[in-house]
PQR file with spaces between the fields and no chain letter, atoms N, CA, C, O and H, PARSE charges and radii, in Angstrom:
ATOM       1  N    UNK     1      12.382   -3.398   -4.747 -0.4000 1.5000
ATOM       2  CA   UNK     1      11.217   -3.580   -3.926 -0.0000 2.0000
ATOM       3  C    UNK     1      10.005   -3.754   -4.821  0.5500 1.7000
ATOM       4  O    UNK     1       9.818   -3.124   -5.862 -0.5500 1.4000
ATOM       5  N    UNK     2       9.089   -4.807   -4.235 -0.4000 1.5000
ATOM       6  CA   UNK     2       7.952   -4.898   -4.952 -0.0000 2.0000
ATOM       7  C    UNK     2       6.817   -4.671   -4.200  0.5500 1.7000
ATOM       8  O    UNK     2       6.939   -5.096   -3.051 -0.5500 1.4000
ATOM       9  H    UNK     2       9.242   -5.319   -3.389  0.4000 1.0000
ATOM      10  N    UNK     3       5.543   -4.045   -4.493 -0.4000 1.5000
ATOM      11  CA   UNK     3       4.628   -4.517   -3.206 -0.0000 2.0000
ATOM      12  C    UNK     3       3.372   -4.236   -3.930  0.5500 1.7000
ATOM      13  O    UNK     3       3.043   -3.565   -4.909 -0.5500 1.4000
ATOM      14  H    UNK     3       5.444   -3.700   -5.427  0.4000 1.0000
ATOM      15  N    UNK     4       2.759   -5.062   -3.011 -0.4000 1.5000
ATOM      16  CA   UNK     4       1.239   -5.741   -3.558 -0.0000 2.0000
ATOM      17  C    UNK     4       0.236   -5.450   -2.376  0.5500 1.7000
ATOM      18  O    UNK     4       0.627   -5.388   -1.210 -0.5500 1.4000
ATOM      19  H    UNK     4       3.026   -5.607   -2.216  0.4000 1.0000
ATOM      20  N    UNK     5      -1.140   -5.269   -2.763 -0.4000 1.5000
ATOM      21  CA   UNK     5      -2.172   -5.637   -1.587 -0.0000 2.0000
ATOM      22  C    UNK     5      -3.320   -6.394   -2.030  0.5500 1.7000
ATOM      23  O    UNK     5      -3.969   -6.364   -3.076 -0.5500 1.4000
ATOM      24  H    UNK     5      -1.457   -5.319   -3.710  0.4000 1.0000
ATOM      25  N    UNK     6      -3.428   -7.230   -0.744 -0.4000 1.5000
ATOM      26  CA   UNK     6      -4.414   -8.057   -1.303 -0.0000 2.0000
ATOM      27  C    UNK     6      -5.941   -7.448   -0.772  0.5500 1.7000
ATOM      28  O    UNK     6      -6.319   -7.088    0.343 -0.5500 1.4000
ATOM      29  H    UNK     6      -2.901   -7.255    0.106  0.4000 1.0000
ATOM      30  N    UNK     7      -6.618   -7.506   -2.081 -0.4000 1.5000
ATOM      31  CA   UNK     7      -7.541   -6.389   -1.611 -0.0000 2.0000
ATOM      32  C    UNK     7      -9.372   -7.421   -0.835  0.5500 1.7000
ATOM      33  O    UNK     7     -10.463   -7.155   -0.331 -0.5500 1.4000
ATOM      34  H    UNK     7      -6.311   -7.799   -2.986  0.4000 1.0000
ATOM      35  N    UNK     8      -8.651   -8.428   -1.207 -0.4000 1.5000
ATOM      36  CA   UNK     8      -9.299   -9.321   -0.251 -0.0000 2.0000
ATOM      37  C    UNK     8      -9.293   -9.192    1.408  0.5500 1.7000
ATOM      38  O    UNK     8     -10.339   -9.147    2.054 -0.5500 1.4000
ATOM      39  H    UNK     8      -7.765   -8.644   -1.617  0.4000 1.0000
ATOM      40  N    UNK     9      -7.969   -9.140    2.007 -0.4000 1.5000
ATOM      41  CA   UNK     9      -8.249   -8.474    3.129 -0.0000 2.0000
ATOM      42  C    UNK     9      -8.337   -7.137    3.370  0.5500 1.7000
ATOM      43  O    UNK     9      -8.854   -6.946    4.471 -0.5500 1.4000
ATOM      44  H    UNK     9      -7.119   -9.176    1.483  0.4000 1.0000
ATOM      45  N    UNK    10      -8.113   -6.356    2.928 -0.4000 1.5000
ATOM      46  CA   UNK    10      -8.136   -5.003    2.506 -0.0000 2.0000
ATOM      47  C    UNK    10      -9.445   -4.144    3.581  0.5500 1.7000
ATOM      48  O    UNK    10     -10.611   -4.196    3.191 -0.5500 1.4000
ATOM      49  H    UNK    10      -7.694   -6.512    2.034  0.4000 1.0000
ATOM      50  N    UNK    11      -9.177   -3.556    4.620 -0.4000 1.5000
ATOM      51  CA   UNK    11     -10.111   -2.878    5.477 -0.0000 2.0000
ATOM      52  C    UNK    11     -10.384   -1.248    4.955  0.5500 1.7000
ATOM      53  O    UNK    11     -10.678   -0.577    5.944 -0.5500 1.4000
ATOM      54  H    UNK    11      -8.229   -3.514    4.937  0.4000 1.0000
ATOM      55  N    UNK    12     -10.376   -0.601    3.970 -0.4000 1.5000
ATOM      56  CA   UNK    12     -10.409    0.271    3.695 -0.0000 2.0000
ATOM      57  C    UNK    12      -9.976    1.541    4.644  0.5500 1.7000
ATOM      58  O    UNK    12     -10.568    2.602    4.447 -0.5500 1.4000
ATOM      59  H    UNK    12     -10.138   -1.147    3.166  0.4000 1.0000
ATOM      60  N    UNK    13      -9.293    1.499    5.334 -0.4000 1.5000
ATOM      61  CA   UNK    13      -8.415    2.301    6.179 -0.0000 2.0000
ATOM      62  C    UNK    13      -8.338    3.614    5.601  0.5500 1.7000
ATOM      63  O    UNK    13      -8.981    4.664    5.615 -0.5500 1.4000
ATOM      64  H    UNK    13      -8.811    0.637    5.494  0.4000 1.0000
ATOM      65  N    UNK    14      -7.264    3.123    5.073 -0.4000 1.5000
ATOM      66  CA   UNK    14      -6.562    4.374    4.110 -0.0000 2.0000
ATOM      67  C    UNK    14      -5.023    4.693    5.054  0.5500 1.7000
ATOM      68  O    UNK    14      -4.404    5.757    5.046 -0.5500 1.4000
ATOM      69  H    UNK    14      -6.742    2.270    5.061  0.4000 1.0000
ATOM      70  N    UNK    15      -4.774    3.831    5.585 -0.4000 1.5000
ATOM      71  CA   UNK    15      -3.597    4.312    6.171 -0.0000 2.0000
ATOM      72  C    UNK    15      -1.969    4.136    5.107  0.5500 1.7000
ATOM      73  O    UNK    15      -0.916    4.760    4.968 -0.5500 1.4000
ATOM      74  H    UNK    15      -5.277    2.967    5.591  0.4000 1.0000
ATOM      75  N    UNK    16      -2.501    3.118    4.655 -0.4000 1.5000
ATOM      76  CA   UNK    16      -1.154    2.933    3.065 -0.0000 2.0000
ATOM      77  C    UNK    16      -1.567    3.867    2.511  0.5500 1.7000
ATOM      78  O    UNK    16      -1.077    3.606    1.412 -0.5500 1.4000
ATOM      79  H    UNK    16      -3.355    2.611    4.768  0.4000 1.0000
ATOM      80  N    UNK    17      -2.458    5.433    2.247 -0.4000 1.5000
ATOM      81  CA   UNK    17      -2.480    6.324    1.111 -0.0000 2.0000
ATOM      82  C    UNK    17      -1.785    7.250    2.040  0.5500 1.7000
ATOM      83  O    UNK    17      -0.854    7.950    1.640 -0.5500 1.4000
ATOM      84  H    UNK    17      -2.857    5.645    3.140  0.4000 1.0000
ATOM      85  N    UNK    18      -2.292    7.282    3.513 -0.4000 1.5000
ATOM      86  CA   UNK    18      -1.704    8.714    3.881 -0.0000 2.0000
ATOM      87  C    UNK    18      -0.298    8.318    4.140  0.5500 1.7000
ATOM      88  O    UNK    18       0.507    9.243    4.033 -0.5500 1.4000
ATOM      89  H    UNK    18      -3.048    6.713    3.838  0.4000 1.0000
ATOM      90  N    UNK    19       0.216    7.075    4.478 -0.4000 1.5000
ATOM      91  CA   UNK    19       1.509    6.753    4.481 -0.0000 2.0000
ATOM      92  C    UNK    19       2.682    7.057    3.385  0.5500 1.7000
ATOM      93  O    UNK    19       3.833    7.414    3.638 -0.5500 1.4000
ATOM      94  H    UNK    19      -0.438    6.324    4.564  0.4000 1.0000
ATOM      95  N    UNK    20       2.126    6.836    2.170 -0.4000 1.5000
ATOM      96  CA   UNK    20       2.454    6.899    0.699 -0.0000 2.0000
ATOM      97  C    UNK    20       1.733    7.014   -0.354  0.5500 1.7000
ATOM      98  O    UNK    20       1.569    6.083   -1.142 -0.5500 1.4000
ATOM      99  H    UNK    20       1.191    6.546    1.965  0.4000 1.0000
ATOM     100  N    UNK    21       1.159    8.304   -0.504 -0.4000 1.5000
ATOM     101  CA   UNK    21       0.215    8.683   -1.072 -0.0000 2.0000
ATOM     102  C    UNK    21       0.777    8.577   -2.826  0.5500 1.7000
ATOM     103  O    UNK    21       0.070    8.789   -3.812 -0.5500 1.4000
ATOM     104  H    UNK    21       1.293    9.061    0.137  0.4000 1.0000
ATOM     105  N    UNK    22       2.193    8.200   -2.817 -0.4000 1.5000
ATOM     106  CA   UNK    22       2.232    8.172   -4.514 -0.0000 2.0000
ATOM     107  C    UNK    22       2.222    6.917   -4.931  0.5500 1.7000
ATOM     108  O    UNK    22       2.385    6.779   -6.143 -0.5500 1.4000
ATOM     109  H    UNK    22       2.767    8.028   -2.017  0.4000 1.0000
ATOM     110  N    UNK    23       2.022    5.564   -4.035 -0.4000 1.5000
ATOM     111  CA   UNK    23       2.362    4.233   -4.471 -0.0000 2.0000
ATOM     112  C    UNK    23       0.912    4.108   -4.238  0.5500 1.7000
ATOM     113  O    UNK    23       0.420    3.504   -5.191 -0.5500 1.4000
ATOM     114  H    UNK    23       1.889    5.677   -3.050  0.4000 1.0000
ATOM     115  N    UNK    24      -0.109    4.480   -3.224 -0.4000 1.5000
ATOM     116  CA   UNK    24      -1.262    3.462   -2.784 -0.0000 2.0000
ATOM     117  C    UNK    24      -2.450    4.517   -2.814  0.5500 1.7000
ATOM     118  O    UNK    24      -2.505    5.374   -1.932 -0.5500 1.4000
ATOM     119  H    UNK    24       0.290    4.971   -2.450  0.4000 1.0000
ATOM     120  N    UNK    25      -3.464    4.458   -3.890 -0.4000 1.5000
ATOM     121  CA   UNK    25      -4.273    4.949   -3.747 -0.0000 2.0000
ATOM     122  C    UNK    25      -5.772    3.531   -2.960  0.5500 1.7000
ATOM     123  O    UNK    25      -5.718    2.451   -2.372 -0.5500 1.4000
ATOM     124  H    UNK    25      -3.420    3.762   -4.607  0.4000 1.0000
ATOM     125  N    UNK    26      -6.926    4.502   -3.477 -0.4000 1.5000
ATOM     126  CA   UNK    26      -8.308    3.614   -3.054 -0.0000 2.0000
ATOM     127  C    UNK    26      -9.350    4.182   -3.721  0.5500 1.7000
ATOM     128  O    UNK    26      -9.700    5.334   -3.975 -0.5500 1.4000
ATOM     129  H    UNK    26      -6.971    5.379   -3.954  0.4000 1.0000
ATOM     130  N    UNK    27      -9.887    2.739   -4.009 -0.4000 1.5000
ATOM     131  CA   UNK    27     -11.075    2.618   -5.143 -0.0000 2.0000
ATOM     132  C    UNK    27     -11.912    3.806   -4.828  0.5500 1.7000
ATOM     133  O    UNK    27     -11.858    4.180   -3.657 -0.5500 1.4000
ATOM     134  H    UNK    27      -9.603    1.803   -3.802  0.4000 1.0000
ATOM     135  N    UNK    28     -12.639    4.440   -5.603 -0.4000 1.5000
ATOM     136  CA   UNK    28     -13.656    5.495   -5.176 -0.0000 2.0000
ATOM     137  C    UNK    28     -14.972    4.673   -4.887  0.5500 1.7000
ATOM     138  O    UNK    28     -15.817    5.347   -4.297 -0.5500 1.4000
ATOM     139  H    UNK    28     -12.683    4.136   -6.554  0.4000 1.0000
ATOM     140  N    UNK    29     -15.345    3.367   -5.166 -0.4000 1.5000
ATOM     141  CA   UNK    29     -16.857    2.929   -5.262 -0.0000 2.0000
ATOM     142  C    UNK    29     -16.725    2.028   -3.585  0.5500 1.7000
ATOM     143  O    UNK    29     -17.812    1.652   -3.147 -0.5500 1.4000
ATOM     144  H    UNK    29     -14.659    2.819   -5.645  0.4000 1.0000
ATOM     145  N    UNK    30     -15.594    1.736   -2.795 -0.4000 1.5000
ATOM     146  CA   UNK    30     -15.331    0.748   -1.747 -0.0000 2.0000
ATOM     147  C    UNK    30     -14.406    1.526   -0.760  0.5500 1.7000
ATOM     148  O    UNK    30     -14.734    1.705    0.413 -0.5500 1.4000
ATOM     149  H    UNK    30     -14.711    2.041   -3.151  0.4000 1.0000
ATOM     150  N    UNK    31     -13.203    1.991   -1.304 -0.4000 1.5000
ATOM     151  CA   UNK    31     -12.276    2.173   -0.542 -0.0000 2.0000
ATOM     152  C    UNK    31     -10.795    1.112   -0.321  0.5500 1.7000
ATOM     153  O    UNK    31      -9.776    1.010    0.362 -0.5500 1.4000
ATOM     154  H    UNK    31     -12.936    1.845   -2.257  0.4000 1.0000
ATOM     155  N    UNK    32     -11.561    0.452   -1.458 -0.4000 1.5000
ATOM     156  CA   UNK    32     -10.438   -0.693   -1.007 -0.0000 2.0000
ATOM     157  C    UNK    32      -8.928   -0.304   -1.669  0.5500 1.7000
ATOM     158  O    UNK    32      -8.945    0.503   -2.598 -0.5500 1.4000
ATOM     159  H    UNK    32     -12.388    0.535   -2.013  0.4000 1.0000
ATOM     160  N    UNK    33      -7.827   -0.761   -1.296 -0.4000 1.5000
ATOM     161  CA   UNK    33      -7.054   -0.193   -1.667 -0.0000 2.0000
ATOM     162  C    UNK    33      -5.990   -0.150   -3.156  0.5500 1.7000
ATOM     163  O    UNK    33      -6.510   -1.078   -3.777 -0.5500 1.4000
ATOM     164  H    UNK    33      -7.813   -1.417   -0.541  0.4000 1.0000
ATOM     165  N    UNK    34      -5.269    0.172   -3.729 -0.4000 1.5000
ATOM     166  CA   UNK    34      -5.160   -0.433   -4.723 -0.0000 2.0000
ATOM     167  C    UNK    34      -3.599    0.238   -5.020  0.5500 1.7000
ATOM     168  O    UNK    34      -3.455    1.407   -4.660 -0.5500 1.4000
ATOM     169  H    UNK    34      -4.847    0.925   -3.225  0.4000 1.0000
ATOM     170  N    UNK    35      -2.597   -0.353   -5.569 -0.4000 1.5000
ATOM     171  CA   UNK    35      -1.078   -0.129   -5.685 -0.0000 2.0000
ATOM     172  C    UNK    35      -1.114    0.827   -7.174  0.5500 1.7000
ATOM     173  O    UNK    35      -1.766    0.443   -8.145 -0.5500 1.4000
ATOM     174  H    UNK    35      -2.713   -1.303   -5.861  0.4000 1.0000
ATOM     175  N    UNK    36      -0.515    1.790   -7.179 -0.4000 1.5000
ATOM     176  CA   UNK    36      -0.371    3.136   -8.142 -0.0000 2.0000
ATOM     177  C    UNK    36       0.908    2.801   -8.773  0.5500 1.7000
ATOM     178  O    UNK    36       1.061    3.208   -9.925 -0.5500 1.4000
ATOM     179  H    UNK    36       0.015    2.102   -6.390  0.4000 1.0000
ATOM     180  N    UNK    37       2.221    1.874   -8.018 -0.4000 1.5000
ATOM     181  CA   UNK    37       3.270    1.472   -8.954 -0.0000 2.0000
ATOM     182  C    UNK    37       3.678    0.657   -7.903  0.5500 1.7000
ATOM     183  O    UNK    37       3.840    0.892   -6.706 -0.5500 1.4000
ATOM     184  H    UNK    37       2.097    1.544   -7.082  0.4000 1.0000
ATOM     185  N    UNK    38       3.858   -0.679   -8.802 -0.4000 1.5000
ATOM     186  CA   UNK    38       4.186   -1.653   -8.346 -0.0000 2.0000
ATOM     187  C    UNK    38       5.397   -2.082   -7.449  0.5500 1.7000
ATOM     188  O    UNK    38       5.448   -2.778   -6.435 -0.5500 1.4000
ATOM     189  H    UNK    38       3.727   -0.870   -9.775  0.4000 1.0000
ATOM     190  N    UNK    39       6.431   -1.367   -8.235 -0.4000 1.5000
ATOM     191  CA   UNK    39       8.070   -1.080   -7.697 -0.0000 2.0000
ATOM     192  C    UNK    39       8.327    0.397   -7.599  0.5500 1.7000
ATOM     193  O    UNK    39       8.671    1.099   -8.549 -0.5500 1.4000
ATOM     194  H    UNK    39       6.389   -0.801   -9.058  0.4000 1.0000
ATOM     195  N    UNK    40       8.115    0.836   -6.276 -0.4000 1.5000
ATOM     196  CA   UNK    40       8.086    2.258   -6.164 -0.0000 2.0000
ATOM     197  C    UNK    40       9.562    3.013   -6.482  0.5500 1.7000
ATOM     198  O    UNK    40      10.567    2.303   -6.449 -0.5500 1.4000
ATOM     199  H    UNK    40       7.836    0.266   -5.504  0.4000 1.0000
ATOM     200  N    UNK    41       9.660    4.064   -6.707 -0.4000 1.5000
ATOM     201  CA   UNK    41      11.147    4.689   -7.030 -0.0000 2.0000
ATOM     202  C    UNK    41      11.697    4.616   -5.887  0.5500 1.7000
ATOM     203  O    UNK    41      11.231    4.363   -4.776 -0.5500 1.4000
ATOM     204  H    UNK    41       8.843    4.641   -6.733  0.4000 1.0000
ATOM     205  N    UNK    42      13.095    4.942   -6.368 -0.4000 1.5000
ATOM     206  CA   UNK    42      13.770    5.147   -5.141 -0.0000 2.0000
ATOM     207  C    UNK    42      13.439    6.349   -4.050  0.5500 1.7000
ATOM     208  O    UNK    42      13.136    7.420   -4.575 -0.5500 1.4000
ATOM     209  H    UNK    42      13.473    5.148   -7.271  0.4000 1.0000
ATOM     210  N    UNK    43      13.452    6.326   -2.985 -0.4000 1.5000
ATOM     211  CA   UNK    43      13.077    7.750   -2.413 -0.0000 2.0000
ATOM     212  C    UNK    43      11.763    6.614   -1.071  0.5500 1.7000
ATOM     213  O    UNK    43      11.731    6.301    0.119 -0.5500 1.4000
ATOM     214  H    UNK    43      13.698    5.456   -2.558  0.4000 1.0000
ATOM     215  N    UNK    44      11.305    6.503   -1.768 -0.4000 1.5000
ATOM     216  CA   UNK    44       9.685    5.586   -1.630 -0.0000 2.0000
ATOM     217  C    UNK    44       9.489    4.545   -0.723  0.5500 1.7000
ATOM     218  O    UNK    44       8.360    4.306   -0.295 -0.5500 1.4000
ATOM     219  H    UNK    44      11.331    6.757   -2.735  0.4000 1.0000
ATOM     220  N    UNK    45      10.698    3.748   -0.300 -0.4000 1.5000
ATOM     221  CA   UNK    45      10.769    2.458    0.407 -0.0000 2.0000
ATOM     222  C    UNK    45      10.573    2.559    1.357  0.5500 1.7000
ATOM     223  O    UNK    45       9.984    1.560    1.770 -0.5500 1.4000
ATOM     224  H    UNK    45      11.616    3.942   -0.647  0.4000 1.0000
ATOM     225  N    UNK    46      10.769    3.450    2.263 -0.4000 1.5000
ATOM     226  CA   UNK    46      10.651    3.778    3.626 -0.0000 2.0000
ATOM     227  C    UNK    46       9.021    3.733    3.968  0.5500 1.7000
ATOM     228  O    UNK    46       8.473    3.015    4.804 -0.5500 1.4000
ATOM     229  H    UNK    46      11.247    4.262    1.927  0.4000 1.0000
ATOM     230  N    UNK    47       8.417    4.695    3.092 -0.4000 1.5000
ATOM     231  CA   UNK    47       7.093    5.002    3.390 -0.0000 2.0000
ATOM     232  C    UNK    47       6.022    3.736    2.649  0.5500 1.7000
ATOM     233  O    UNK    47       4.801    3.646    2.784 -0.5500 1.4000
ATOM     234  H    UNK    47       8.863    5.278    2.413  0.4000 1.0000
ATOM     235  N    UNK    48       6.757    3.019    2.009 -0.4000 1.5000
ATOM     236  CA   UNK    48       6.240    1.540    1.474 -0.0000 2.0000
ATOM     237  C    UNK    48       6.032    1.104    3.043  0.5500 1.7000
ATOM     238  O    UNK    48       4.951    1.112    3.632 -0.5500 1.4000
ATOM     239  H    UNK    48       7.748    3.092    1.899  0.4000 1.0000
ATOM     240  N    UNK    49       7.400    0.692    3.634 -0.4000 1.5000
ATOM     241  CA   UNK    49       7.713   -0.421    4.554 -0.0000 2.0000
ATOM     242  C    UNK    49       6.430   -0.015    5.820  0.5500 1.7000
ATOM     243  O    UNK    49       5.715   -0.777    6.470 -0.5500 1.4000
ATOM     244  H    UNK    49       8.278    0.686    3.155  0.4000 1.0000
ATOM     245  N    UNK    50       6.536    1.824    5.820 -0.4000 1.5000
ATOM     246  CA   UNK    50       5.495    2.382    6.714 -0.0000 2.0000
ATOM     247  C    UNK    50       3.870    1.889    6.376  0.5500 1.7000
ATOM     248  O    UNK    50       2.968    1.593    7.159 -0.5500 1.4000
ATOM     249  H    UNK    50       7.117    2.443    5.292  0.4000 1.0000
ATOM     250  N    UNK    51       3.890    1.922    5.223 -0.4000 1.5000
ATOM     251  CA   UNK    51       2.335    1.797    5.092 -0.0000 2.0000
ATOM     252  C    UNK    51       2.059    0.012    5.275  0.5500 1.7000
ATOM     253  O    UNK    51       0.930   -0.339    5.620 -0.5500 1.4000
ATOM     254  H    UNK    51       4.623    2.163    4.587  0.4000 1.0000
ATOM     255  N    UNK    52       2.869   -0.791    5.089 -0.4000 1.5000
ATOM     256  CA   UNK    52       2.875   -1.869    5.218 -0.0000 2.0000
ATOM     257  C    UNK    52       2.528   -2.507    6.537  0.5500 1.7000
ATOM     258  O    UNK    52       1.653   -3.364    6.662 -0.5500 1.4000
ATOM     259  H    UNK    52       3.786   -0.507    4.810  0.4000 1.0000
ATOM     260  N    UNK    53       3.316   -2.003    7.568 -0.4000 1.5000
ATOM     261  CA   UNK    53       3.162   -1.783    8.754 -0.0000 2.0000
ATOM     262  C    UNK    53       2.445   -1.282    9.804  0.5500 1.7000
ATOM     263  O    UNK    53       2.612   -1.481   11.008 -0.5500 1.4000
ATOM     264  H    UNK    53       4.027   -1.306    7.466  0.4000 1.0000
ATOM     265  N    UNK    54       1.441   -0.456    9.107 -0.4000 1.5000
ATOM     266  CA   UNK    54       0.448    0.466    9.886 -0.0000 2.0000
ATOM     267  C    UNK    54      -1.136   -0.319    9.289  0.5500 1.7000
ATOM     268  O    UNK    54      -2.234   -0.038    9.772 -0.5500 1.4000
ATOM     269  H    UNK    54       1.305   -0.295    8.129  0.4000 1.0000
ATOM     270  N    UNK    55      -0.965   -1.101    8.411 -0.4000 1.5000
ATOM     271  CA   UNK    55      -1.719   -1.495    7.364 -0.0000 2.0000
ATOM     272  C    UNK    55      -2.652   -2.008    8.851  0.5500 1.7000
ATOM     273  O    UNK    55      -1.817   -2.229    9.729 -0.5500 1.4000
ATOM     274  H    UNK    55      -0.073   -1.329    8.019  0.4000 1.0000
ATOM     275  N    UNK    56      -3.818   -2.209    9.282 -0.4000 1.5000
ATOM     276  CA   UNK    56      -4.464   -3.175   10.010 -0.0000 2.0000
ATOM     277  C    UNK    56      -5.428   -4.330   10.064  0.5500 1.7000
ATOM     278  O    UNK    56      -6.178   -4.728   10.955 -0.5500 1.4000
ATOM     279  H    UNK    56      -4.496   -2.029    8.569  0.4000 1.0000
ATOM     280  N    UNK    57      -5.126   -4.837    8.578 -0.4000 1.5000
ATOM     281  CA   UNK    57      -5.324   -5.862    8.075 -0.0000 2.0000
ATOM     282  C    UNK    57      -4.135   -6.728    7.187  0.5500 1.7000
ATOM     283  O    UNK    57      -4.269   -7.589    6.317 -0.5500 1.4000
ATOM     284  H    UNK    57      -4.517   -4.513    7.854  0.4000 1.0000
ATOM     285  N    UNK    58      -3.272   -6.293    7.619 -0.4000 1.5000
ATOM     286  CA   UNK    58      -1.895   -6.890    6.748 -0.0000 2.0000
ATOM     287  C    UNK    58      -2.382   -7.282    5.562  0.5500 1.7000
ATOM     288  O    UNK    58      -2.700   -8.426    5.235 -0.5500 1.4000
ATOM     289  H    UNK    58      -3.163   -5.594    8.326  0.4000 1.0000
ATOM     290  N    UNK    59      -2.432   -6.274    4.915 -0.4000 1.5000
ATOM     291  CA   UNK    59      -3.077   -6.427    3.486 -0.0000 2.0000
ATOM     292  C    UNK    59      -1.648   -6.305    2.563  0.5500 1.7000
ATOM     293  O    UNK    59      -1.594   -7.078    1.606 -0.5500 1.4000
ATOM     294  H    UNK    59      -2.174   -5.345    5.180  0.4000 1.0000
ATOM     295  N    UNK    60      -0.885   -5.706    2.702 -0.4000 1.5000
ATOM     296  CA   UNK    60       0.218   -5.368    1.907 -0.0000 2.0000
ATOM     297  C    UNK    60       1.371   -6.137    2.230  0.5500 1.7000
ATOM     298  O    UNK    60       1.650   -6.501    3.373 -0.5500 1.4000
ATOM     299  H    UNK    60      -0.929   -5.078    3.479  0.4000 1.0000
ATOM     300  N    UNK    61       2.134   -6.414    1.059 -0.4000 1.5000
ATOM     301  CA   UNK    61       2.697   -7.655    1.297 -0.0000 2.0000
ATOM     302  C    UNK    61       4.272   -6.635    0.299  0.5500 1.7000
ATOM     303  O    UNK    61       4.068   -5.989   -0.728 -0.5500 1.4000
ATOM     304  H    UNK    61       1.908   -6.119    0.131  0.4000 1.0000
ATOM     305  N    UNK    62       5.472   -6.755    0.871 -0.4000 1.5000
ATOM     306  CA   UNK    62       6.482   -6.166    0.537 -0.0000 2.0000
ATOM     307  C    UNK    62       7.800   -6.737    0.373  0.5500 1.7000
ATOM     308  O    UNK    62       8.556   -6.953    1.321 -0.5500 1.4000
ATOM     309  H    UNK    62       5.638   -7.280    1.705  0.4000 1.0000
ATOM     310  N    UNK    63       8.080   -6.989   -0.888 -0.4000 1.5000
ATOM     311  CA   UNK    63       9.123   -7.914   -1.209 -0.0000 2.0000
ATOM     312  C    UNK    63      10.337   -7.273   -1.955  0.5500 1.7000
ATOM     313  O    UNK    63      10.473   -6.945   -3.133 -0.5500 1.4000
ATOM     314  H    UNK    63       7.466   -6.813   -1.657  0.4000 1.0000
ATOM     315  N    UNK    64      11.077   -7.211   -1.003 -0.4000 1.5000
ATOM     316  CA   UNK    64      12.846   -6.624   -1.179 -0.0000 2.0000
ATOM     317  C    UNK    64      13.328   -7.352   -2.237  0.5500 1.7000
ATOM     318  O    UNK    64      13.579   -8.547   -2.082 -0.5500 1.4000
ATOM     319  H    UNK    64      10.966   -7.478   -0.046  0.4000 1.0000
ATOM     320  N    UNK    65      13.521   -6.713   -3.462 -0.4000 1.5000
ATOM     321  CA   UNK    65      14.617   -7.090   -4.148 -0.0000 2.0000
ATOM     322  C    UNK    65      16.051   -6.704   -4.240  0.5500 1.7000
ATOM     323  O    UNK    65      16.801   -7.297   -5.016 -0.5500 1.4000
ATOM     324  H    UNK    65      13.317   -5.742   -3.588  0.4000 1.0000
């Protein structure tokens, strides 16, 4: 799994941190969001696919390898 956000659409939510608080943090000066590891460990995918999904700007983009 890979996953990215584009912080161009990026609504500062915060719903990808409380979703998966070890892959997706947010900028302290915006809020915008920003990926903590690119290919999360195993364990992690679920709450990837969650934050992806809850995202309300489809900012995060999640690619199964």
């Amino acid at each position: 799994m890979k996953v990215t956000v584009d912080q161009e659409k990026c609504v500062s939510s915060g719903q990808c941190v409380m979703s998966a608080p070890d892959v997706f943090d947010q900028r302290e000066e915006d809020g915008v969001a920003v990926v903590l590891t690119a290919q999360p460990p195993a364990g992690q995918e679920e709450d990837v696919r969650t934050a992806a999904a809850v995202c309300p700007a489809l900012a995060i983009t999640v690619v199964e390898e």
